[in-house]
C-alpha angles and dihedrals in degrees: 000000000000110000101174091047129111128248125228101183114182121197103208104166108117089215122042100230087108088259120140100243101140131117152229101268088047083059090053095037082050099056097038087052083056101047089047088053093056089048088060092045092044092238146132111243141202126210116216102201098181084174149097162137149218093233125110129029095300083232094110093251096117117118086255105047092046084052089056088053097048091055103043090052097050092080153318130295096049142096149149138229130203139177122248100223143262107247103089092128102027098098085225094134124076122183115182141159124230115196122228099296101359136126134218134175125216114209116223124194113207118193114162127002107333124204122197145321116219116190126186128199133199106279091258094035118109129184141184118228134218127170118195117201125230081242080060087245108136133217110202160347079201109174122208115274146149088268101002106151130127126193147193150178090299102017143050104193126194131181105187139119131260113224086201091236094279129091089246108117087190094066090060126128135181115233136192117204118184108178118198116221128211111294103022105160124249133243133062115342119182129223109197111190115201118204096234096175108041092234105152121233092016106186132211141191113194116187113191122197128190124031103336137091137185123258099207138007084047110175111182090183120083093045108127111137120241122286103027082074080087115137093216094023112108105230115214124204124181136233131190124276102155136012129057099305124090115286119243099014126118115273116262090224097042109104122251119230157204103132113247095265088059097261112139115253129198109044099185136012130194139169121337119163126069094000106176113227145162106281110221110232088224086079110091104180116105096216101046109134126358120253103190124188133285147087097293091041113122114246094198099076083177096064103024139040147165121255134179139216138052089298079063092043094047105072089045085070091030090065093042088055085045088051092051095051091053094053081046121005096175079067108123112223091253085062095052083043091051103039098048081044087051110045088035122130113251111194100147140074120260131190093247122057095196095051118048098215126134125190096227104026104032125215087340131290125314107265092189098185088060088045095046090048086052091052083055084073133072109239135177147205129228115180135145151163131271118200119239131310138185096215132029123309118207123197113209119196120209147192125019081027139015122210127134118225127191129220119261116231089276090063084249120121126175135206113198138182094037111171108259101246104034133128110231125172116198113204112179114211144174118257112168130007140072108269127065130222146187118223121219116240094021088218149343122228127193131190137204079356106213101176142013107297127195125214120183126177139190124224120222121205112244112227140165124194122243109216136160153164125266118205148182116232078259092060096250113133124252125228130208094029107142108213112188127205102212089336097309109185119245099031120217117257126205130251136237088286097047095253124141128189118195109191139199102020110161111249117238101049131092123253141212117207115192124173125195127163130175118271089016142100109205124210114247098013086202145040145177139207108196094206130354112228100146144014105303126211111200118177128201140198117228121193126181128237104237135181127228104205129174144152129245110211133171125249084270097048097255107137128251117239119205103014116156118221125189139204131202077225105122081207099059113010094168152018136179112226115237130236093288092055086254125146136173125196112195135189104058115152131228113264103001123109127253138201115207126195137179123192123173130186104253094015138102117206115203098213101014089197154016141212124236106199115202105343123225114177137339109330134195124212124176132203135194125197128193119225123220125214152271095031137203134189131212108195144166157132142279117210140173124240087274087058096254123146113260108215128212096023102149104225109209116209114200129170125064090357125023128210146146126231136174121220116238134236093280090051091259130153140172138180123185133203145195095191098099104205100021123145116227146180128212118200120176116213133185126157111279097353131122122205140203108259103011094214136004130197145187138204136219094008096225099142147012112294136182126217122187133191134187125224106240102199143042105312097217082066091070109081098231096051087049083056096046095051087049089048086051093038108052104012092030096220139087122283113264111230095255097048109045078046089056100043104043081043090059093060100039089058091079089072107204094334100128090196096049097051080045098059092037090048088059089042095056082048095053091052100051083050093051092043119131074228098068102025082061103042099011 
């Protein structure tokens, strides 16, 4: 392939019968000894690595492999070759799934020495093992730990985690590793995995190596041999050329990619079966390699012979990569990688249309005249890095040639064998993805490129602000009032003047704005803004929760228990004044209009009521009632069924005089009248209660009369009740009279609507619970 060129040939079996014991660190002290030695000639150099093994993750992160990787970085003018392996039809890779807590066993024929079976979880996956002997004798179960392992005549079993040589905890992976020893028996072994952490969907890769195979979960993909797993290493898989078998096709034995980790391996492939070659003397045995007939068939079956399989295939691509340093040696390996992908012969079909990979064959077979022709010519790389981005980056090359690359994992992308001379521009760019960004600088350019340029750009997060205006029904601005984007924590608050700024939002999203102050209702309490795209202005309303208070007092000043004021409010309809004629309605809003009303057993208002136009603060409004005589009273109680006093049942008089009273904390009512004989009805009502008797009446009103009635069904069902047992159980006191009143009344507005008192049921509850109250003494 490369007749003027130098061999390096390293000896790295440990005995010298001709056996491949060596080991991983000979690999690495191998390579390093030829890359010393082209140091000392003053040449590029190519490793040929026909060699491998099942053993490790397949994600390139072997010692060797990370050793390739090392090397080939360190400068240009190297590279190495390995063989992709020889296992493509073997069964010797599982891949399952276990669900969270689950088992399953994986079945495992043996038939001959076998070796060892490596098996890799997920990084926060953990399993139990158990391996069941064809004789029905088990080993196990053996749990993950730091230096869990368990052995006995026929296994050495281990259950630990690989740290992958490097400090990072995230690259972690558990592996068991159960090594067969000399004389292990044939026939079906069993391997039982025990989910041991409840993780669901908790993935495995199992690669098996000497005379076994698996029986199910066979996976024939992911079986590059270590270390072609290498992330800068070119693997190399082998097709037909010669022999019975259909020419041109993959060989059955060569190893599918891609790596564990979904690169594609391998990138070329070349010839593989019957590949003549120089036979060492030191071989003895007669049969040792094939020659078949034909013109290029060797005729010195002493000093040449044919040979099958990737560590054939390799130095074919070995001496190509030879041919194209010597054309360039300043060439870096990901040229020669580039260049041999680019000019290969694809003549097969692959999974992706737009990426001509195969799993057998690469990226197509090695056309090493095309590749040759490209290596004539002075190219160039530019590559580079983007900071980070939350979406897909596309990097469009322009100019003397148009292609788009995408960033690796790492935000890095590459364009290589770029003409010597031409003029190319890079613009970076967002594809998918919800945010939008600028890039910084917004592109390179580079003209007659004459060497490997680098252009690097950082991304800068596009965002627009969010502000508003927060005013009061009059148009002044509120202050104090926190307004949230999605929830953002804190929230902005607005100034003196009722202004609010929210900064820095990513352009691109949607966005929920919601305002709430202390003391206000805003209107609306919510906005949206479906995508930002600009600076955005949103305005609120905030009206302030005010009280309208009072006294009802008698023509002398004496003050009027029991009255009952309304309000046209759909928040507070009603209250009772106390024993000091006092009432409170709360609940007004800021800027709306409300009607207010007072009526009393026994007492004419005049007027009965007033109007409120547009409040705008607390308000006070008085009223005064005349008693006529003589008076009489009919009182009473309500009680439950255990005798104890219901508070906040409304008592409805009808008849000759009507009128409206509550019953206290202790159940008691009272109505008076000045109607002597009058005949009258009391009815108790409360929301969803029943009560025994349902009415009573009396006739020719002539004297003070009492009229009890008993609550028939569960008590907590009576909204009142509902409201008392809040005002015990969370505040641990008694309810004041305004409060039981505007509370009870919160869930009776909803009239015999069962879902509403429900919901406001739950309501009345949430609000003893948030309470400065309880959140003080609870």
């Amino acid at each position: 392939m490369a007749p003027e060129a130098d061999l390096v040939i390293v000896k790295a079996s440990r005995q010298n019968d001709g056996n491949d014991s060596f080991r991983t660190t000979d690999i690495i002290n191998a390579m390093q000894f030829v890359q010393q030695r082209a140091a000392e000639l003053n040449e590029p150099f190519v490793i040929n690595l026909s060699l491998g093994g099942q053993a490790g993750p397949h994600d390139g992160t072997n010692p060797d492999e990370r050793a390739i990787d090392t090397l080939v970085n360190s400068g240009p003018g190297r590279a190495v070759c390995v063989a992709a392996g020889n296992e493509g039809n073997l069964r010797i890779h599982a891949n399952a799934t276990i669900p969270g807590g689950g088992s399953q066993t994986l079945y495992v024929n043996v038939n001959g020495a076998a070796d060892f079976i490596d098996l890799y979880q997920s990084h926060s996956d953990r399993f139990s093992v158990t391996i069941t002997r064809p004789d029905g004798v088990t080993l196990g179960p053996v749990p993950y730990g730091p230096d869990s392992q368990a052995s006995d005549e026929y296994l050495q079993l281990f259950n630990v985690n690989d740290d992958k040589g490097d400090t990072d905890p995230a690259n972690d992976q558990p592996d068991i590793f159960i090594l067969f020893k000399p004389g292990a028996p044939n026939g079906m072994w069993k391997i039982t995995l025990q989910d041991a952490d409840g993780n669901p969907n908790q993935s495995y890769d199992a690669w098996g190596n000497g005379d076994l195979y698996f029986l199910d979960s066979v996976d024939n993909f992911h079986l590059i041999a270590s270390p072609g797993n290498s992330r800068e290493a070119i693997t190399v898989g082998a097709f037909i050329t010669r022999g019975v078998m259909p020419i041109g096709t993959a060989a059955r034995f060569t190893s599918l990619g891609p790596t564990a980790d979904g690169r594609r391996k391998p990138e070329i492939s070349t010839p593989g079966l019957y590949v003549y070659s120089a036979r060492s003397t030191d071989i003895i045995d007669p049969n040792f390699g094939r020659i078949l007939s034909g013109a290029d068939a060797p005729t010195d079956s002493v000093h040449y012979t044919g040979l099958a399989g990737t560590s054939m295939a390799t130095p074919v691509t070995t001496g190509a990569a030879a041919l194209f340093f010597e054309l360039n040696p300043a060439s870096t390996s990901e040229q020669v990688k580039e260049a041999i992908k680019t000019t290969s012969i694809q003549d097969f079909s692959y999974s992706d249309p737009d990426i001509p990979w195969n799993a057998a064959l690469g990226y197509g077979k090695l056309n090493i005249a095309a590749a040759m022709q490209l290596g004539t010519t002075s190219v160039y790389t530019i590559s580079g890095h983007v900071s980070q981005t939350l979406g897909t980056v596309a990097i469009t090359l322009s100019g003397s040639q148009s292609t788009v690359a995408s960033l690796d994992v790492y935000g890095n992308y590459r364009f290589n064998n770029l003409p010597a001379g031409g003029t190319y521009t890079i613009t970076p760019s967002i594809v998918s993805g919800p945010y939008q960004y600028t890039f910084s600088p917004p592109s390179y350019t580079f003209s007659n490129l004459s060497a490997n340029q680098l252009a690097s750009f950082s991304s800068s997060l596009v965002t627009h602000k969010i502000s508003g205006h927060i005013t009061n029904p009059s148009g002044k601005g509120v202050s104090g009032i926190e307004v949230r984007a999605n929830g953002s924590a804190p929230p902005a608050l607005t100034d003196d003047n009722g202004y609010y700024l929210i900064s820095n939002r990513a352009a691109g999203l949607p966005y929920h704005l919601s305002a709430w102050g202390p003391g206000y209702v805003l209107a609306p309490n919510d906005q949206y803004l479906e995508t930002l795209i600009k600076d955005e202005t949103v305005n609120f309303t905030a009206r302030r929760w005010c009280i309208i208070s009072g006294m009802v007092t008698d023509q002398t000043g004496s003050p009027i228990s029991s009255a009952v004021v309304r309000s046209t409010d759909q928040f507070a309809p009603f209250v009772v004044t106390d024993s000091n004629g006092s009432f409170r309605l709360y609940g007004a809003r800021e800027g709306d209009n409300y009607a207010v009303m007072v009526s009393a057993s026994g007492y004419t208002f005049t007027p009965n009521g007033t109007v409120i136009a547009k409040v705008d603060g607390d308000k006070t409004v008085n009223f005064v009632g005349r008693r006529a005589s003589p008076t009489y009273a009919i009182s009473g109680y309500v009680r439950d069924a255990s005798g104890y006093g219901v508070a906040g049942v409304a008592l409805q008089l009808t008849g000759s005089l009507t009128g409206e009273a509550l019953t206290d904390s202790n159940g008691s009512y009272r109505f008076e009248s000045n109607n002597t004989g009058g005949n009258y009805s009391v009815t108790p009502v409360a929301n969803g209660s029943r009560f025994t008797p349902a009415t009573r009446g009396i006739t020719n009103l002539s004297s003070d009369v009492g009229l009890d009635f008993t609550l028939a069904n569960n008590p907590i069902d009576a909204s009142v009740t509902f409201v008392t047992q809040g005002y015990r159980d969370f505040l641990n006191r008694e309810p004041d009279a305004n409060g039981l009143t505007f509370w009870t009344n919160e869930i009776t507005s909803c009239g015999a609507n069962a879902a509403c008192v429900e919901a406001k049921r739950v309501n009345v509850s949430a609000a003893f619970f948030l309470s400065i109250e309880f959140q003080q003494t609870g």
